[in-house]
C-alpha positions in Angstrom: 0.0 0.0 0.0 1.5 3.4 -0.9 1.5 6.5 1.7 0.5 9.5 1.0 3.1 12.4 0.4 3.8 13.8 4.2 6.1 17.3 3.3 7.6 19.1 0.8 11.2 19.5 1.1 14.0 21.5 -1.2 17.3 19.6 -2.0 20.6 20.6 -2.2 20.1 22.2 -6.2 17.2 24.1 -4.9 14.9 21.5 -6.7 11.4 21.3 -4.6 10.1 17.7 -4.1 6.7 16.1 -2.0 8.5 12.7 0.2 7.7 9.8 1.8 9.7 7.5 3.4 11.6 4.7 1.3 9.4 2.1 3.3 12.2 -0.4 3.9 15.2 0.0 6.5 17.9 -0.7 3.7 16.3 3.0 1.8 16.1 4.7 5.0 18.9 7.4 4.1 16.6 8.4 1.4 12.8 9.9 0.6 10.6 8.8 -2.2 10.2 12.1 -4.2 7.8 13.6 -7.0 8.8 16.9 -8.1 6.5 19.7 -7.7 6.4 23.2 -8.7 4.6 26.1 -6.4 1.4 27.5 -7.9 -0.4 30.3 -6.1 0.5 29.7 -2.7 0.2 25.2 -3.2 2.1 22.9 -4.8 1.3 21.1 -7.5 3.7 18.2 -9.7 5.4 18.7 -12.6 4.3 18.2 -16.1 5.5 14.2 -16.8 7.1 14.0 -13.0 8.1 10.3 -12.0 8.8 9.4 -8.6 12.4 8.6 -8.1 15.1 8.6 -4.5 16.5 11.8 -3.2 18.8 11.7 -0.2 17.9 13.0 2.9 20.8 14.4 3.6 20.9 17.0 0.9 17.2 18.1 2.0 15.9 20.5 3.5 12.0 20.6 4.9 9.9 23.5 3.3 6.1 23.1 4.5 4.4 19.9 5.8 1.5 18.5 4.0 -2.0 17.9 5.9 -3.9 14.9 5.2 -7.0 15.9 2.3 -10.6 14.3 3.6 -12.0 12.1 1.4 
């Protein structure tokens, strides 16, 4: 089951990406990512973004995301 995206966070090449955690120990130096881009106050993703792995250690937490009610 996938989690939801829990904050956005800028990396090290002032790229800004919503993360989640790897889910396993062996990923836990780094953050599942989608890039976004900010629109009018939110953040939205990317025209054709993928998720991919961004290390944590380059990161740097921007906002946290609240959970949406269904």
């Amino acid at each position: 089951m996938l989690t939801a995206y829990t904050h956005i966070v800028e990396d090290s090449a002032n790229q800004l990406f919503a993360v989640r955690d790897a889910g396993s120990t062996e990923l836990a130096h780094v953050f599942r990512a989608l890039p976004v881009k900010r629109v009018r106050g939110a953040y939205e993703p990317k025209k054709g973004a993928r998720e991919g792995l961004i290390r944590r250690l380059s990161c740097r937490v921007v906002a946290t995301l609240t959970a949406q009610a269904a």
